[in-house]
C-alpha positions as CSV (number, residue, x, y, z in Angstrom):
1,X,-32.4,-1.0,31.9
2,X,-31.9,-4.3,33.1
3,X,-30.0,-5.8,30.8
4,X,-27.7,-2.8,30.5
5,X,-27.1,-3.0,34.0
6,X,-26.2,-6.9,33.4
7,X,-24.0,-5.5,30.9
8,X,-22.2,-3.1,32.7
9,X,-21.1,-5.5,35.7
10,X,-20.0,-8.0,33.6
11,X,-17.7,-5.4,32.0
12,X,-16.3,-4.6,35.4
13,X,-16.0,-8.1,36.2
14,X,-13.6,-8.7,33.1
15,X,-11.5,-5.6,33.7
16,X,-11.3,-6.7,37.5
17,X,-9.9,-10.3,36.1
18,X,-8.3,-9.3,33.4
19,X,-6.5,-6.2,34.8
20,X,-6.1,-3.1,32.7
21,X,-5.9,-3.2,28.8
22,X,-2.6,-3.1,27.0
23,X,-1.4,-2.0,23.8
24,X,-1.0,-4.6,21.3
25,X,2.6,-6.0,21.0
26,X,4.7,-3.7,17.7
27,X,4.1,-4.9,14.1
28,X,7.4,-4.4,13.1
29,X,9.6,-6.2,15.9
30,X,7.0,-9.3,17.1
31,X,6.2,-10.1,13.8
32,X,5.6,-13.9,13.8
33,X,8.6,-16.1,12.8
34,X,6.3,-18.5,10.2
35,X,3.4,-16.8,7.9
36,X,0.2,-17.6,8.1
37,X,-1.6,-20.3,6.1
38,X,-1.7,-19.4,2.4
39,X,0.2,-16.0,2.6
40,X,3.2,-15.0,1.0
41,X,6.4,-12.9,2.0
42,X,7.8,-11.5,-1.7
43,X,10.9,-9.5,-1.3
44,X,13.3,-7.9,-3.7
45,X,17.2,-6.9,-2.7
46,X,19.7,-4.7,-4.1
47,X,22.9,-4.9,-2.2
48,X,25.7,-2.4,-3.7
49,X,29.4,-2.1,-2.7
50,X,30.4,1.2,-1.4
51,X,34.0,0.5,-1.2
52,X,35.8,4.0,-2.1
53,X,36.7,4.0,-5.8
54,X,34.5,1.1,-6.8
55,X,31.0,2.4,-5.3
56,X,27.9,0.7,-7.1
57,X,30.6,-2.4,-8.3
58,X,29.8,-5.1,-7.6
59,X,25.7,-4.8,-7.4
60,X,22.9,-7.4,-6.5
61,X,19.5,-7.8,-7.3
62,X,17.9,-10.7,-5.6
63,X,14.5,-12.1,-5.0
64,X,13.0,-14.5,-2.3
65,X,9.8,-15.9,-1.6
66,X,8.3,-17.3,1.2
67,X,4.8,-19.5,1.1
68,X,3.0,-20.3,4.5
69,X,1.9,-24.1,3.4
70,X,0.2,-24.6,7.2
71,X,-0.2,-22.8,10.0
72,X,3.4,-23.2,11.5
73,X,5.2,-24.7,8.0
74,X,6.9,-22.0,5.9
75,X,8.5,-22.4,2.8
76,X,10.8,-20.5,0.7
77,X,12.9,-20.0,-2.3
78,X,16.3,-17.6,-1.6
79,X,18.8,-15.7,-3.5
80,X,19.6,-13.0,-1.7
81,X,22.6,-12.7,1.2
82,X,20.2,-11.6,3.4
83,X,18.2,-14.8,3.8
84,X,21.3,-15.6,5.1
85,X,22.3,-12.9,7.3
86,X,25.4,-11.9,5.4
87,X,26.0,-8.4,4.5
88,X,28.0,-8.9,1.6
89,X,27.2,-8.3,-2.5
90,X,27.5,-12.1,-3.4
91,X,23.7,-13.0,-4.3
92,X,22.3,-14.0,-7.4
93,X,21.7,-11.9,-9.7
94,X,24.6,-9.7,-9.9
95,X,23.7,-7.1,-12.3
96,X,27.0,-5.2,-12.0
97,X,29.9,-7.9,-12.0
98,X,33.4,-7.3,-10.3
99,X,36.6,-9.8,-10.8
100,X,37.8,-9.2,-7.5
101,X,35.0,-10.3,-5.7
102,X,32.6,-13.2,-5.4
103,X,29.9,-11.5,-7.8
104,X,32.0,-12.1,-10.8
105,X,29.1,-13.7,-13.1
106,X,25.3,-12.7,-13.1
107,X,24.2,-16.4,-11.5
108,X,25.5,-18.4,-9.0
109,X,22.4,-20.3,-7.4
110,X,19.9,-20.1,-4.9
111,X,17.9,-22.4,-1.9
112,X,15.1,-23.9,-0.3
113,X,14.3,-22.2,3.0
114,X,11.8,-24.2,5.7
115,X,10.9,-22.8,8.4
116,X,9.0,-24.5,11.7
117,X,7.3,-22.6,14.3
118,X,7.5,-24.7,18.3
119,X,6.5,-22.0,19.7
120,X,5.6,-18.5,19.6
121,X,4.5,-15.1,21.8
122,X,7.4,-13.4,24.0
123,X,9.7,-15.7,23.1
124,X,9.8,-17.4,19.9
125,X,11.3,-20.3,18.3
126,X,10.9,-21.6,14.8
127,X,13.9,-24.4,13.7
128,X,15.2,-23.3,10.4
129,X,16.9,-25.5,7.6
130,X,18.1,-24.6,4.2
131,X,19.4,-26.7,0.9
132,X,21.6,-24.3,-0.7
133,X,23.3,-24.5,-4.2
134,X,26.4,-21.8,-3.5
135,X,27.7,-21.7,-6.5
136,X,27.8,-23.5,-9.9
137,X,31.6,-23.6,-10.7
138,X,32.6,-25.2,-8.7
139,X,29.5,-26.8,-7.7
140,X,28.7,-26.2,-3.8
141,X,25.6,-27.7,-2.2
142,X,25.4,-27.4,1.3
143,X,23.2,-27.8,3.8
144,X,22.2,-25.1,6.7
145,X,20.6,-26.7,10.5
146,X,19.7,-23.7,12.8
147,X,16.9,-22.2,14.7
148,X,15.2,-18.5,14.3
149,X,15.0,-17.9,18.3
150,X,13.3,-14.1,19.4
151,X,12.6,-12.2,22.9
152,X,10.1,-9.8,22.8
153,X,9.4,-6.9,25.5
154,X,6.8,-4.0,24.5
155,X,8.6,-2.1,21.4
156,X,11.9,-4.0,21.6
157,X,13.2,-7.4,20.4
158,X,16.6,-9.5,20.7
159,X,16.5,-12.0,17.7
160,X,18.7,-14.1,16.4
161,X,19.2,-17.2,14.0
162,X,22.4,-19.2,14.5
163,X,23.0,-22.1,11.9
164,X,25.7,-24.2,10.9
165,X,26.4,-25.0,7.0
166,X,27.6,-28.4,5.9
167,X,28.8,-29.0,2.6
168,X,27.5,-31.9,0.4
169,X,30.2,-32.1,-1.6
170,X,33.6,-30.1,-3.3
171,X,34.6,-29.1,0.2
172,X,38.0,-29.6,-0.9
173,X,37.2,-26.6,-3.7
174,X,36.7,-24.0,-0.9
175,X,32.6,-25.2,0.0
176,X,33.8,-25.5,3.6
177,X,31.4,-26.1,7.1
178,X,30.8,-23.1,8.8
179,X,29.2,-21.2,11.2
180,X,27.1,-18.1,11.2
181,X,25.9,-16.3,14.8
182,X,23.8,-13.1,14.2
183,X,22.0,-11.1,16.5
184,X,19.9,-8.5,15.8
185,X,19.1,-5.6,18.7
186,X,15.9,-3.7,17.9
187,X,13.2,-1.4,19.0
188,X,10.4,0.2,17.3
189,X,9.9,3.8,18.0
190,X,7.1,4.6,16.5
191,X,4.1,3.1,14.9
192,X,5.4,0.9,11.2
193,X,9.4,2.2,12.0
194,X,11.8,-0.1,13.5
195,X,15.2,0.4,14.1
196,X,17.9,-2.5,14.9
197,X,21.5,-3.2,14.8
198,X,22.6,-6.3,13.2
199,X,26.2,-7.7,14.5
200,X,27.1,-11.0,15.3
201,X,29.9,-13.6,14.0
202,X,30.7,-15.7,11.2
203,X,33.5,-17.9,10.6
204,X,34.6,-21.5,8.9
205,X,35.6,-24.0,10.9
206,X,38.4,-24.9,10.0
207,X,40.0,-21.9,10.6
208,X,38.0,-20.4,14.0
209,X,40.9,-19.7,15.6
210,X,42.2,-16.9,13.2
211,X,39.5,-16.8,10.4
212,X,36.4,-15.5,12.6
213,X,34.4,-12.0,11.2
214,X,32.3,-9.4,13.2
215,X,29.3,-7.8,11.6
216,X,28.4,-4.9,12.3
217,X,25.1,-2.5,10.1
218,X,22.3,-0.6,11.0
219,X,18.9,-1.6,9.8
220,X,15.6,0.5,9.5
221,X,12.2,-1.0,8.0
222,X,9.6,1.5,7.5
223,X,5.4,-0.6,6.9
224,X,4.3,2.0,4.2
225,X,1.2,-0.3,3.9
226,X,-0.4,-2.9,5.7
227,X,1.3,-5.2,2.8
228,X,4.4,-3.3,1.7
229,X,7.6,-2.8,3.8
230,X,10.9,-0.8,2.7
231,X,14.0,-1.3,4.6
232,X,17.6,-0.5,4.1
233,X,21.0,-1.9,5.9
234,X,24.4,-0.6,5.8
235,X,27.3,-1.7,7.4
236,X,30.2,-4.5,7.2
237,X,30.6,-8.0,6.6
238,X,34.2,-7.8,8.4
239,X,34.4,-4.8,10.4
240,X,37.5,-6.0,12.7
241,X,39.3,-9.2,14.0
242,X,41.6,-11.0,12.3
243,X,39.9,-10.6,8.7
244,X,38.9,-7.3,9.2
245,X,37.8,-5.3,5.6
246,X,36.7,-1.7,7.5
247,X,37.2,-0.5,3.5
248,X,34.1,-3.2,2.2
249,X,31.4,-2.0,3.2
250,X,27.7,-2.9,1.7
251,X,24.1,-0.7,1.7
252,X,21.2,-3.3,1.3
253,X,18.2,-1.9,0.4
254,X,14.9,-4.1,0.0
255,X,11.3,-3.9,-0.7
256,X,8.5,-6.4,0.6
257,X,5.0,-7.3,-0.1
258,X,3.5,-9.8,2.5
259,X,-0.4,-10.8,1.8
């Protein structure tokens, strides 16, 4: 009786401290920015065109992997336009081509992703570099030097991950520097649902002035597991502004296992 006495102050005593409990913070939106040691992010993206009269033309299929190599080290291989927050049908593999776009054969390349947390909880920062190959023919390597930055609050989350890409070579044969400024506004409304909107700005630099483009989609990510994850984007890689495209617009739709 004693002990359960004990017990039962000590209880009080940690409540008293502590103050009251508190849900924990979403799955979805304060996901960390790096993956644990030895775990894995596998993804798989089809990105489709829904322009009227050439719907489904061009298509993507791309694949990315991520390996957690320490505790705040992640490393990945990328294809898809997403791993570089473009909305746009211009990854490798295209499985349905199109001569009027940039999916006009089935390969064009890929990249190393690396990815290093500095610090995490409410707000989140993880530097982010990438070795791309952007194409073959021409070849375009390029380099991207960025940071994955995130502000958390309950069941909402402001993230972004602004980078600039520097060519290595063949930037006279269009593999220009330029910049890329998305921001994702999200909030999870429910347990394994979250909802965002993905905008942002994207632009080379030599021609800021009149060559800038808005994005604007809508994102929703559904946890059917405690490993699998579905999501699906639509929206524009050049809504308005000087380049606008309101007729090209892309669905994204992707499937992830993370264990």
């Amino acid at each position: 009786m004693q002990a359960k006495s004990v017990t039962v102050a000590l209880g009080a005593a940690v409540v008293l401290i502590t103050g009251p409990a508190r849900a924990e913070p979403d799955d979805l939106v304060s996901r960390p920015l790096v993956l644990d040691r030895n775990t894995f992010d596998l993804r798989l993206t089809m990105a489709m065109n829904v322009q009227p009269r050439t719907a489904g033309r061009p298509m993507t299929l791309a694949p990315d992997a991520w390996w957690g190599i320490t505790p705040r080290v992640t490393i990945g291989i990328i294809h898809s336009d997403a791993s570089l927050d473009q909305i746009a049908t211009s990854a490798s593999f295209c499985v349905r081509e199109s001569e009027n776009s940039t999916c006009d054969r089935m390969y064009h390349g890929s990249g190393i992703d690396v990815r290093v947390a500095v610090m995490s909880g409410e707000f989140a920062i993880a530097p982010r570099a990438r070795l791309l190959i952007r194409d073959l023919d021409p070849f375009k390597p390029a380099v991207t030097l960025g940071s994955m930055l995130r502000w958390t609050r309950g069941r909402f989350a402001i993230t972004s991950d602004p980078y600039l890409r520097l060519p290595l070579a063949n930037g006279a044969l269009g593999n220009r520097s330029a910049m890329m400024l998305p921001l994702w506004l999200a909030v999870q409304p429910a347990a394994g649902w979250a909802l965002a909107l993905h905008t942002g700005v994207a632009s080379d630099l030599a021609v800021m002035r009149d060559g800038w483009h808005p994005l604007f989609a809508v994102d929703v990510t559904a946890r059917i597991t405690g490993e699998l994850d579905v999501g699906a984007e639509a929206g524009w890689g050049s809504l308005f502004g000087p380049q606008a495209d309101p007729k090209r617009a892309t669905i994204m739709v992707a499937a992830a296992w993370r264990g």
